[in-house]
C-alpha angles and dihedrals in degrees: 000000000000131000093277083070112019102086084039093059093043087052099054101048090044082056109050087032096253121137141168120266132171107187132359109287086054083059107044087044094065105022115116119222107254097018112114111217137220137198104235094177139268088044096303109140120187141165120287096228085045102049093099086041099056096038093053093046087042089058090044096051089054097041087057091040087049094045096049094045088051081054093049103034141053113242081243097054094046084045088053096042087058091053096056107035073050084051075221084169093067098036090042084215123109084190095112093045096051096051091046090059098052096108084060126094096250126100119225091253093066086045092051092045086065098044087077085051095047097040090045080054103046084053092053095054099037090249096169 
């Protein structure tokens, strides 16, 4: 995600016990006795009884980091943001940032609209 969400979301899942594991020794490092598990995509593992919980407080903490951002940036600038932390130049895709900024209020022809800017760009300063 990007620093208006990131201490949100690891907030959140220090605070309902979830945590991210990728095989089993990640899991058994962080698992707590008694506590029943479940997969919550992407490698994200919480608590049964907190799954609600998380996700709620998950779609909470995005809509508020969205929101501020939205407040702080430009679409432009957000749009742009995308492309590079995609790294959308080398791949000559805007595919991933498309799909990051699905939660925005933009719709993917804006985005793509600014794909031409930003790849015109890229080439100008050698970006690759």
């Amino acid at each position: 995600m990007n620093k208006y969400i990131d201490d949100g979301i690891s907030k959140v899942l220090d605070q309902n016990g979830a945590f991210f594991a990728f095989n089993d020794k990640q899991f058994n490092t962080n698992k707590k006795e008694g506590v029943q598990y479940v997969k919550l995509g992407a490698g994200l593992i919480g608590p049964k009884d907190k799954e609600k919980i998380i996700f709620d407080q998950l779609d909470a903490v995005i809509k508020k980091g969205i929101d501020k951002e939205l407040k702080e940036k430009t679409k432009k600038d957000i749009i742009w943001d995308a492309f590079a932390n995609y790294e959308c130049q080398i791949i000559g895709s805007p595919d991933d940032a498309i799909d990051s900024l699905f939660d925005y209020p933009f719709t993917e022809k804006e985005i793509r609209k600014e794909w031409v800017s930003y790849f015109d760009y890229c080439v100008e300063k050698d970006l690759f």
